[in-house]
DOPA-842086 format. One record per residue: residue in three letters; z, y negated, x of N, C-alpha, C in turn; residue number from 1. Coordinates in steps of 0.05 Angstrom, whole numbers, plus 5000, padded with zeros to 4 digits. Atoms other than C-alpha are relative to their C-alpha. Last residue first. Layout:
BEGIN
<rec><rest>ALA</rest><n_zz>Z</n_zz><n_yy>Y</n_yy><n_xx>X</n_xx><ca_zz>Z</ca_zz><ca_yy>Y</ca_yy><ca_xx>X</ca_xx><c_zz>Z</c_zz><c_yy>Y</c_yy><c_xx>X</c_xx><nr>NUM</nr></rec>
...
END
This chain:
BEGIN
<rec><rest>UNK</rest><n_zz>5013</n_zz><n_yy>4973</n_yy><n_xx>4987</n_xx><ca_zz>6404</ca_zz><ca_yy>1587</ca_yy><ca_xx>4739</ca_xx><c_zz>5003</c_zz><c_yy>5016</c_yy><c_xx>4983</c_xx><nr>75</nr></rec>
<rec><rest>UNK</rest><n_zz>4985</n_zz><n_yy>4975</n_yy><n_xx>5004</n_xx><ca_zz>6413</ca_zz><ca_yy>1517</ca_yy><ca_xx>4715</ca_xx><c_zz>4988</c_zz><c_yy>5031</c_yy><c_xx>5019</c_xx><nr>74</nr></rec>
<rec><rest>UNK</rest><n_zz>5001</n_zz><n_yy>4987</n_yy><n_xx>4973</n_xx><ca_zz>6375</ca_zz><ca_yy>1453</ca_yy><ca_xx>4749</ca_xx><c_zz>5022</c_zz><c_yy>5020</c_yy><c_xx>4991</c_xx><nr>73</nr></rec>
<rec><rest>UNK</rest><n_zz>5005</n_zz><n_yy>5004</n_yy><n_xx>4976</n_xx><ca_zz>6380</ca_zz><ca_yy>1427</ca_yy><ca_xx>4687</ca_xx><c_zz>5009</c_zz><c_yy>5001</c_yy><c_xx>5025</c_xx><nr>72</nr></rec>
<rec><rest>UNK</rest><n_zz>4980</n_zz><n_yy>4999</n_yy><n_xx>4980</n_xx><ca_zz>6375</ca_zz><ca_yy>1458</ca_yy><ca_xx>4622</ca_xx><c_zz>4986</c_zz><c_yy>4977</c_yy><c_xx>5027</c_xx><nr>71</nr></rec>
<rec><rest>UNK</rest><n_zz>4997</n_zz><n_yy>4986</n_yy><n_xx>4984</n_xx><ca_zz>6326</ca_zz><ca_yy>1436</ca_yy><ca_xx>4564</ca_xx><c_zz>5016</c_zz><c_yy>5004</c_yy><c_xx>5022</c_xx><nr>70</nr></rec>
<rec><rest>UNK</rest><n_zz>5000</n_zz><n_yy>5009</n_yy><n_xx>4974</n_xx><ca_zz>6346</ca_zz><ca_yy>1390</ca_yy><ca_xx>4518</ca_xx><c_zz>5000</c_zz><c_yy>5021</c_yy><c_xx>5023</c_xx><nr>69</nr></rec>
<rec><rest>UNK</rest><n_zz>4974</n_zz><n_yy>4979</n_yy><n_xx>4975</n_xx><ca_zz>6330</ca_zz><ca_yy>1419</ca_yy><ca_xx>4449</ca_xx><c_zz>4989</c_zz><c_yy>4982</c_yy><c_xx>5026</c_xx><nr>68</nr></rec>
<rec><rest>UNK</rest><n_zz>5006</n_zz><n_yy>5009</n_yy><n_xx>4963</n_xx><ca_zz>6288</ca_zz><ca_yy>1387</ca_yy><ca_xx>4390</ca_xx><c_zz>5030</c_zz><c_yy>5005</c_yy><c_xx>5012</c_xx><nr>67</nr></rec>
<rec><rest>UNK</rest><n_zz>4985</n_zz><n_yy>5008</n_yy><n_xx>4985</n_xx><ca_zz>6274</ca_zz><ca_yy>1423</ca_yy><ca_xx>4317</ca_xx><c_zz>4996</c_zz><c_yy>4993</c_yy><c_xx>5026</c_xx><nr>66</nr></rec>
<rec><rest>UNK</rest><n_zz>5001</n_zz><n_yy>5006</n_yy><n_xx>4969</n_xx><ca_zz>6234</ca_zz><ca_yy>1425</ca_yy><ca_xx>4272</ca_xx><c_zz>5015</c_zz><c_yy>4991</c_yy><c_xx>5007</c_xx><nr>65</nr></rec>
<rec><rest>UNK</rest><n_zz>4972</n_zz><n_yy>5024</n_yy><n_xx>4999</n_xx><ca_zz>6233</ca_zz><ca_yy>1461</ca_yy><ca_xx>4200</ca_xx><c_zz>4990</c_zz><c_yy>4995</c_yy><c_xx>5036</c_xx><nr>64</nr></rec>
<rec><rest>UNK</rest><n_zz>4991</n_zz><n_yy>4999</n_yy><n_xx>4972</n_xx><ca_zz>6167</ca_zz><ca_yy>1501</ca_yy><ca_xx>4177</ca_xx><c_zz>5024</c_zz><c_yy>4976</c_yy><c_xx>5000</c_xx><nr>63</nr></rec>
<rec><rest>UNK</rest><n_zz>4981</n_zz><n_yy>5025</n_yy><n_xx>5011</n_xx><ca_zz>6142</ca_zz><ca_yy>1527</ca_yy><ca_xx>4103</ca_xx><c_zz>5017</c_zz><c_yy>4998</c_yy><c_xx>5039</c_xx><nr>62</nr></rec>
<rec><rest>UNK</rest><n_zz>4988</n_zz><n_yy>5009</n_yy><n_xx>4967</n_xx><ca_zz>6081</ca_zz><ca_yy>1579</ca_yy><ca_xx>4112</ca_xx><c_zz>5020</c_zz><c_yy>4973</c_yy><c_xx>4997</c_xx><nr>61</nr></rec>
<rec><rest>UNK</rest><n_zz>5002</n_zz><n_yy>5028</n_yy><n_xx>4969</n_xx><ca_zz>6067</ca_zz><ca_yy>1600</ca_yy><ca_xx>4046</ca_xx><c_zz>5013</c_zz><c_yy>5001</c_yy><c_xx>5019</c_xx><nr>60</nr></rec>
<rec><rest>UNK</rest><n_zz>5022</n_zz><n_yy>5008</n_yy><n_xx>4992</n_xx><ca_zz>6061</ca_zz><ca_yy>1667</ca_yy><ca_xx>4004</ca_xx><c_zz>4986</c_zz><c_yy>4982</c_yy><c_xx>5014</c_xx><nr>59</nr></rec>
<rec><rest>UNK</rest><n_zz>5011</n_zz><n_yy>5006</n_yy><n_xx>5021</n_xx><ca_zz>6128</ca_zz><ca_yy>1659</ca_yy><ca_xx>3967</ca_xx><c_zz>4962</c_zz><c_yy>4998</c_yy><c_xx>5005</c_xx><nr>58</nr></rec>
<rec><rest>UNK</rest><n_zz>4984</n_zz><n_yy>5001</n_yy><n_xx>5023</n_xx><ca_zz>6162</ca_zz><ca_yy>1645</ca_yy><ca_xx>4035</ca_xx><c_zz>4974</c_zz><c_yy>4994</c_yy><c_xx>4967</c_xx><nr>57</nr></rec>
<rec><rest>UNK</rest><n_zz>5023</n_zz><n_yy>4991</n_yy><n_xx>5013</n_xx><ca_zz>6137</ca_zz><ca_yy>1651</ca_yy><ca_xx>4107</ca_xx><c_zz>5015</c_zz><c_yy>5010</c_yy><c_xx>4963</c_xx><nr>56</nr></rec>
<rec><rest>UNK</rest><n_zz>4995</n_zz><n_yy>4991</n_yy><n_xx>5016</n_xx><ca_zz>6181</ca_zz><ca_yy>1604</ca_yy><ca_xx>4152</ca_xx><c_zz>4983</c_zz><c_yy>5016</c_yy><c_xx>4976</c_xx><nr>55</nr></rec>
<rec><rest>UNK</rest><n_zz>5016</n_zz><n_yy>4999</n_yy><n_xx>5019</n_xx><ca_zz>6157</ca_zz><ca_yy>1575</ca_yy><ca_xx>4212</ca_xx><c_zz>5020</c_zz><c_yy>5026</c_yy><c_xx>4981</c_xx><nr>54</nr></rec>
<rec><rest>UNK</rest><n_zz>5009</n_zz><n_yy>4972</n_yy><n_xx>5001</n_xx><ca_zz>6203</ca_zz><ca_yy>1556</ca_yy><ca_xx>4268</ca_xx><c_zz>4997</c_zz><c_yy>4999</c_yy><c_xx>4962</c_xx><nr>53</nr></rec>
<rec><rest>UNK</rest><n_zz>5002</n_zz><n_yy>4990</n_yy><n_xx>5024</n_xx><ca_zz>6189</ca_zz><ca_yy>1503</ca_yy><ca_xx>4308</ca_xx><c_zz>5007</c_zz><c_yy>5022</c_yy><c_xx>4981</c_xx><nr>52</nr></rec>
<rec><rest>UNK</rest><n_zz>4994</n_zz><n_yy>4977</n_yy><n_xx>5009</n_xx><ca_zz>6226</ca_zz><ca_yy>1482</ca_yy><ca_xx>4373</ca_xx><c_zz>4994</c_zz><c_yy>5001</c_yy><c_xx>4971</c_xx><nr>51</nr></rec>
<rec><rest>UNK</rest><n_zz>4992</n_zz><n_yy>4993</n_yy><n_xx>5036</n_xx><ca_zz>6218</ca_zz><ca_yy>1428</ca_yy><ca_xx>4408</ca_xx><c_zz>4986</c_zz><c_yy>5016</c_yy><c_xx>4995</c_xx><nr>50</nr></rec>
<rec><rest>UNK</rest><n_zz>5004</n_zz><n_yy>4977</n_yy><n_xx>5012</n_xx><ca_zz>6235</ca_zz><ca_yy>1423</ca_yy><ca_xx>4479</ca_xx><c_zz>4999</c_zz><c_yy>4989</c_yy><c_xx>4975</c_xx><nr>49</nr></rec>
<rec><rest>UNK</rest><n_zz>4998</n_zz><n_yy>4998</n_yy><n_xx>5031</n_xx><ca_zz>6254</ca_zz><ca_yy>1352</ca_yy><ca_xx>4513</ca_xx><c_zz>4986</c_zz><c_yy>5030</c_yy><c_xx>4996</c_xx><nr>48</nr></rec>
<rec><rest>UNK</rest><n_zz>5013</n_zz><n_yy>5005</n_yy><n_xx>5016</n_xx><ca_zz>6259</ca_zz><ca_yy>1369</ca_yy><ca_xx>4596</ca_xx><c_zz>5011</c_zz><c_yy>4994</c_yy><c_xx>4967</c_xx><nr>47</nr></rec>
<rec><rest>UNK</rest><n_zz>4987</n_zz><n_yy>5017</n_yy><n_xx>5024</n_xx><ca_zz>6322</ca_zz><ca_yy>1373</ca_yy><ca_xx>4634</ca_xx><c_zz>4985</c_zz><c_yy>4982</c_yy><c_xx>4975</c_xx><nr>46</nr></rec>
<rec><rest>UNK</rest><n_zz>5001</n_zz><n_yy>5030</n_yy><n_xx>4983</n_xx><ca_zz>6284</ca_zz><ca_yy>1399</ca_yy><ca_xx>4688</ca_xx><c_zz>5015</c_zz><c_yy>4984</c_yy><c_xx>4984</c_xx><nr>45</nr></rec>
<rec><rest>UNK</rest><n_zz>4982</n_zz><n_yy>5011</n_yy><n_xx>5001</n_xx><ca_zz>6294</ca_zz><ca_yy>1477</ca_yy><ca_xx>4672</ca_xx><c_zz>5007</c_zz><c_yy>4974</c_yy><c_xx>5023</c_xx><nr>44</nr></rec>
<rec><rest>UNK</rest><n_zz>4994</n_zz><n_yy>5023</n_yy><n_xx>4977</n_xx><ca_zz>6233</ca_zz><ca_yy>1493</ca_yy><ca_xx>4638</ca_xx><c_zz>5032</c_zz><c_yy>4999</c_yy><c_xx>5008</c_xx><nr>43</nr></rec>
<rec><rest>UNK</rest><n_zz>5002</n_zz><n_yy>5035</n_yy><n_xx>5012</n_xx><ca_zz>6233</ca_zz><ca_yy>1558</ca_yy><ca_xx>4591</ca_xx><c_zz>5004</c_zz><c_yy>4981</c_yy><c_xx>5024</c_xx><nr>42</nr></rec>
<rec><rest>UNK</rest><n_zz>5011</n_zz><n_yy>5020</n_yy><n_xx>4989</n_xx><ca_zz>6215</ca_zz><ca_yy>1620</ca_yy><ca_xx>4621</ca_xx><c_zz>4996</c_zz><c_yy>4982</c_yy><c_xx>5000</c_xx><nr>41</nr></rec>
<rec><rest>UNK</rest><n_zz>4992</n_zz><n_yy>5004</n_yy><n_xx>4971</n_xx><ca_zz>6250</ca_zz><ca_yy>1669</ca_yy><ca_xx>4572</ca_xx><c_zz>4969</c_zz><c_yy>4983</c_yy><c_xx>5020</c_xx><nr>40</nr></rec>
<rec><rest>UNK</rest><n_zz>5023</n_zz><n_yy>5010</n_yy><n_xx>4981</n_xx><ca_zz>6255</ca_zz><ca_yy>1664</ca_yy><ca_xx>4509</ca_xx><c_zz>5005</c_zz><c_yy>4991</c_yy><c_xx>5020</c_xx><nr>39</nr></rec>
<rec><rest>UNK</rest><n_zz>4990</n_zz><n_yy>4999</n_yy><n_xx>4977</n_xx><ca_zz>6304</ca_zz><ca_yy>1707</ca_yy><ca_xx>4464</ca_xx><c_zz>4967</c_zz><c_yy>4988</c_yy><c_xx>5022</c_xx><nr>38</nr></rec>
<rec><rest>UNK</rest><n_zz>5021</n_zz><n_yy>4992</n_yy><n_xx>4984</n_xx><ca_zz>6288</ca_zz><ca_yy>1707</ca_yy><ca_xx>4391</ca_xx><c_zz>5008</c_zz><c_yy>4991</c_yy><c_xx>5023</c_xx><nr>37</nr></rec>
<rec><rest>UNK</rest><n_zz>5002</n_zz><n_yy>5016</n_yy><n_xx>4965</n_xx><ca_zz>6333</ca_zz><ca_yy>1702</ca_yy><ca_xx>4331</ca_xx><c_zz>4979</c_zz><c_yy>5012</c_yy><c_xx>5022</c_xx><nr>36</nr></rec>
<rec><rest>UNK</rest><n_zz>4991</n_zz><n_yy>5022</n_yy><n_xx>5004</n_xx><ca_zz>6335</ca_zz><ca_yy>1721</ca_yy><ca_xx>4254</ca_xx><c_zz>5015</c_zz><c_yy>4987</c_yy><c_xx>5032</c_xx><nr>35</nr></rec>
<rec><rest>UNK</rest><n_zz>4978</n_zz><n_yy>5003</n_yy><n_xx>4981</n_xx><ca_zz>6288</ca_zz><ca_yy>1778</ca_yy><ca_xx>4252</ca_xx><c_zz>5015</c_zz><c_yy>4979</c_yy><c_xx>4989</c_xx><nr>34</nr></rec>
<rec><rest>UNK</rest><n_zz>4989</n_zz><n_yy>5012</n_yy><n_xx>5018</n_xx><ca_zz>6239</ca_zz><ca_yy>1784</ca_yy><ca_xx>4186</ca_xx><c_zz>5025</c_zz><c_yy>5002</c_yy><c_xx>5016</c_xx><nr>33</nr></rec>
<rec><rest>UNK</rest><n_zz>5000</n_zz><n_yy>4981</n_yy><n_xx>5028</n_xx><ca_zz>6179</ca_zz><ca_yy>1792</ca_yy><ca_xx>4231</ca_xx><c_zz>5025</c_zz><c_yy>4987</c_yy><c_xx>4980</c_xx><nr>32</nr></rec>
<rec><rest>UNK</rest><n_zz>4977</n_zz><n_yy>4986</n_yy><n_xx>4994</n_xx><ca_zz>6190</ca_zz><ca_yy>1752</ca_yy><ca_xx>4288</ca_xx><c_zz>5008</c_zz><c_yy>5012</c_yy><c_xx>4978</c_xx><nr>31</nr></rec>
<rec><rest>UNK</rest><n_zz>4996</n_zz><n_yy>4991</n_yy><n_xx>5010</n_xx><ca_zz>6119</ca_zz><ca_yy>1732</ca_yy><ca_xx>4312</ca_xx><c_zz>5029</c_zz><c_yy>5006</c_yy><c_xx>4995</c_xx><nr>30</nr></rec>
<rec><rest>UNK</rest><n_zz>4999</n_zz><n_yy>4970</n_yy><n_xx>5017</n_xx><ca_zz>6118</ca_zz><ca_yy>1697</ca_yy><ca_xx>4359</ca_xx><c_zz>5000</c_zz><c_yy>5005</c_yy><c_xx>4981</c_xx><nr>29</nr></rec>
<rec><rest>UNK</rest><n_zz>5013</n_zz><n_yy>4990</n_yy><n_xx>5028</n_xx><ca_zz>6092</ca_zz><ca_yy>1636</ca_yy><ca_xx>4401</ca_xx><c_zz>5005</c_zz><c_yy>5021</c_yy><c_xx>5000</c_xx><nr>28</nr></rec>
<rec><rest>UNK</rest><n_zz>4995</n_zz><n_yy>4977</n_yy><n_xx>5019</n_xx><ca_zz>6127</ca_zz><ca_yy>1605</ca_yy><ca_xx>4458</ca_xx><c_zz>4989</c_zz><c_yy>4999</c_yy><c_xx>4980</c_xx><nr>27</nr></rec>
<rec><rest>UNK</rest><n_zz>4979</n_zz><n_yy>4977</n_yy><n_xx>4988</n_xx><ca_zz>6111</ca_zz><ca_yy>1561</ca_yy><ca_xx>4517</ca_xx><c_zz>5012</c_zz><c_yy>5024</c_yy><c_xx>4983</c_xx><nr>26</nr></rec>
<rec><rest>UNK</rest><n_zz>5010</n_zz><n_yy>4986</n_yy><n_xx>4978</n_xx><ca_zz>6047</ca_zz><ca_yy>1537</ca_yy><ca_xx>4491</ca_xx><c_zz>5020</c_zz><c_yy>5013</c_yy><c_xx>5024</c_xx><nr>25</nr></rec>
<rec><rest>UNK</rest><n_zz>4975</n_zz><n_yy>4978</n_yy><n_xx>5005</n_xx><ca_zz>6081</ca_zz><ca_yy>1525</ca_yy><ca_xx>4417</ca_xx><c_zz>4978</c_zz><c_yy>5020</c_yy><c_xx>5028</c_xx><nr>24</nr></rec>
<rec><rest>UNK</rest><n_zz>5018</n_zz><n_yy>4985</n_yy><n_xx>4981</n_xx><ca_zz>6064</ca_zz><ca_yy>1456</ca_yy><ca_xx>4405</ca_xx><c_zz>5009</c_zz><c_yy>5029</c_yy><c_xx>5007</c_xx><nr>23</nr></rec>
<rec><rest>UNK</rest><n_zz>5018</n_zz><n_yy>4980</n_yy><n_xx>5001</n_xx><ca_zz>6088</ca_zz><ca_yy>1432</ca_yy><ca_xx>4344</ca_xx><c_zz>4991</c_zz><c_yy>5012</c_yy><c_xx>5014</c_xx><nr>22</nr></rec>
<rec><rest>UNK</rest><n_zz>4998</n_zz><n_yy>4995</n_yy><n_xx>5022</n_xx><ca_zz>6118</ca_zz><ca_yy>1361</ca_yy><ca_xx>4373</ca_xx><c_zz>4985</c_zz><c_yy>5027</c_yy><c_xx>4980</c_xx><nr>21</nr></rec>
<rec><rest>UNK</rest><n_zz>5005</n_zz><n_yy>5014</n_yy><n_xx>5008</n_xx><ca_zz>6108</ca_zz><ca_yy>1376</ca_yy><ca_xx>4448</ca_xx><c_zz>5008</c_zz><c_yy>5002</c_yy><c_xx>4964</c_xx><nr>20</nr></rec>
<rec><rest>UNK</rest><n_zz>4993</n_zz><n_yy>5028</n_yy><n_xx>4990</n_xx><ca_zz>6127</ca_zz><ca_yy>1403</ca_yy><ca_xx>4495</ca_xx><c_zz>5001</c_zz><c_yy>4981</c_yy><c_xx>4982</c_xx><nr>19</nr></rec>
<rec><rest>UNK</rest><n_zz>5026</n_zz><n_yy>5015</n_yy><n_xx>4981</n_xx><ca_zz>6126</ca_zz><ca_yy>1474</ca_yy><ca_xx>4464</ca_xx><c_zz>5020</c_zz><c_yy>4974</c_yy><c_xx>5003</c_xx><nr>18</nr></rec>
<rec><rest>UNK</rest><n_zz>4999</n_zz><n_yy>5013</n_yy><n_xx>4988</n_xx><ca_zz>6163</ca_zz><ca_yy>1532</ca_yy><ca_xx>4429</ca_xx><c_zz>4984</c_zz><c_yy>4983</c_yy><c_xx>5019</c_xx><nr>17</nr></rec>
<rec><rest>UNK</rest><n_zz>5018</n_zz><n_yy>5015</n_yy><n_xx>4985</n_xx><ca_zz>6142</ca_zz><ca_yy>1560</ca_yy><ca_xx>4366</ca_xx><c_zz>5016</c_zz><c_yy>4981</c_yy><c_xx>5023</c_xx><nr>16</nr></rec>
<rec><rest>UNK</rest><n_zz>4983</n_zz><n_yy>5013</n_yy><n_xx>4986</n_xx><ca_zz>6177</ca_zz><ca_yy>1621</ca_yy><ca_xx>4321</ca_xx><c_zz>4974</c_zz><c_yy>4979</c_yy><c_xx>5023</c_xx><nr>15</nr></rec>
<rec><rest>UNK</rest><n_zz>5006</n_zz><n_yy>5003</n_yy><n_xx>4976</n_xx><ca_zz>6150</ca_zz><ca_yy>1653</ca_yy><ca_xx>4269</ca_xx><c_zz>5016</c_zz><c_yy>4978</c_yy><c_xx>5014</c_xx><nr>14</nr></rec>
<rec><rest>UNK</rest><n_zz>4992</n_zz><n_yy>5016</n_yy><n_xx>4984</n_xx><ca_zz>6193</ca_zz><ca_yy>1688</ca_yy><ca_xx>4211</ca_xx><c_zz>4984</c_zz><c_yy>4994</c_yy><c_xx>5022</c_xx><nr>13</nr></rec>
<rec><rest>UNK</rest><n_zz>5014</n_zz><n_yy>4987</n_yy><n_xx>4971</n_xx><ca_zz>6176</ca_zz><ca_yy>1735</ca_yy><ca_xx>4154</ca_xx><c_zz>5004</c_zz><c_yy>4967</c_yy><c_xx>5011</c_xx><nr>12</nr></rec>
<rec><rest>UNK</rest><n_zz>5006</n_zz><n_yy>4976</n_yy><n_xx>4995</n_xx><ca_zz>6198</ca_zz><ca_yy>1747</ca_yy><ca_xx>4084</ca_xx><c_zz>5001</c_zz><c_yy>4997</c_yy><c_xx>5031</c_xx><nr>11</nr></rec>
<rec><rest>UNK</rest><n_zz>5008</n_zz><n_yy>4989</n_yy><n_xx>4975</n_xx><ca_zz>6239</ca_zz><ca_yy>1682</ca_yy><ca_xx>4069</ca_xx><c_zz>4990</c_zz><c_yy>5029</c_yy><c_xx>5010</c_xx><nr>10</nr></rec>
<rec><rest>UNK</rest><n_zz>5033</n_zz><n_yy>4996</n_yy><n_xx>5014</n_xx><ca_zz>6259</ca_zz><ca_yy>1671</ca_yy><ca_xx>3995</ca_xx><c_zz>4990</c_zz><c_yy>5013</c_yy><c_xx>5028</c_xx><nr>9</nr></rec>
<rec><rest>UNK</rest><n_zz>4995</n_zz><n_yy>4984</n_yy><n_xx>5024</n_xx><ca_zz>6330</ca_zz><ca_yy>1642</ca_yy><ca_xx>4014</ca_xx><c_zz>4962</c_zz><c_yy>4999</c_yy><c_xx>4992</c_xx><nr>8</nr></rec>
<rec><rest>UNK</rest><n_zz>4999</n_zz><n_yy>5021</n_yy><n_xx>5018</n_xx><ca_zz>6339</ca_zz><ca_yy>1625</ca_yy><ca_xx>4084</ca_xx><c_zz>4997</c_zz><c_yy>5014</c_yy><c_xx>4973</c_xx><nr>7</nr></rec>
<rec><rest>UNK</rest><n_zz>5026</n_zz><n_yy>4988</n_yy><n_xx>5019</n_xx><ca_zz>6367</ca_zz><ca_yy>1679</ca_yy><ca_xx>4133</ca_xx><c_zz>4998</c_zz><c_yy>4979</c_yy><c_xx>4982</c_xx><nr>6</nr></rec>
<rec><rest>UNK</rest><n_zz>4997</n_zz><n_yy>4975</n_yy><n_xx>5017</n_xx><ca_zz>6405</ca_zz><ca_yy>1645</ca_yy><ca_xx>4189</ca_xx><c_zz>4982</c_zz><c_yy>5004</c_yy><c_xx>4976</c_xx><nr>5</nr></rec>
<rec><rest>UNK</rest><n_zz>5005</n_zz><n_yy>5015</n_yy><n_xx>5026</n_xx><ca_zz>6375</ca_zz><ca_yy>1618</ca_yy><ca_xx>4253</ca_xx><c_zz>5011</c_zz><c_yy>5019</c_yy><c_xx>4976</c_xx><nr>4</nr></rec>
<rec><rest>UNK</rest><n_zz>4988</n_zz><n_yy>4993</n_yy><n_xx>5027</n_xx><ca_zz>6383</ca_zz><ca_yy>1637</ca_yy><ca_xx>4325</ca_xx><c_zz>5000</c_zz><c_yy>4993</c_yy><c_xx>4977</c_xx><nr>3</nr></rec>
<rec><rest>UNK</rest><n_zz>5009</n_zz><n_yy>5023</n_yy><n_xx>5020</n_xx><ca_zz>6338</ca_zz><ca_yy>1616</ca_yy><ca_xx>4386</ca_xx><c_zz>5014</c_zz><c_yy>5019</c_yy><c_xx>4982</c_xx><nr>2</nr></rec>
<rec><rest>UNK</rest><n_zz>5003</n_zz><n_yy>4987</n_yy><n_xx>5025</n_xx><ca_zz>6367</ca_zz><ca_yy>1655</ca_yy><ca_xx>4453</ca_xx><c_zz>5002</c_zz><c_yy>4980</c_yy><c_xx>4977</c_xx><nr>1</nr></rec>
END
């Protein structure tokens, strides 16, 4: 589970997980004006993850990035 707290201006929240810088072929949502998201079927090789998440503020898209170490060999 991806958590974040409310920023200031923020209507609406996407979320991006991938391999790669921006990539978001293991996750893309939508998360309306949530403030976490639960993804399931992430790698567990002890891959790099990074983790976008888009911010929708004032009529723009404003994004922060982040990078996560995926588990390994967890269950």
């Amino acid at each position: 589970t991806f958590t974040w707290t409310a920023g200031t201006g923020p209507t609406q929240y996407w979320l991006y997980v991938g391999r790669t810088v921006g990539g978001h072929e293991l996750y893309s949502k939508d998360q309306g004006s949530g403030l976490s998201a639960t993804v399931t079927g992430l790698p567990r090789d002890g891959s790099i993850l990074y983790v976008r998440l888009w911010s929708y503020v004032g009529g723009q898209w404003f994004w922060q990035d982040y990078i996560y170490t995926a588990c390994n060999g967890c269950q």
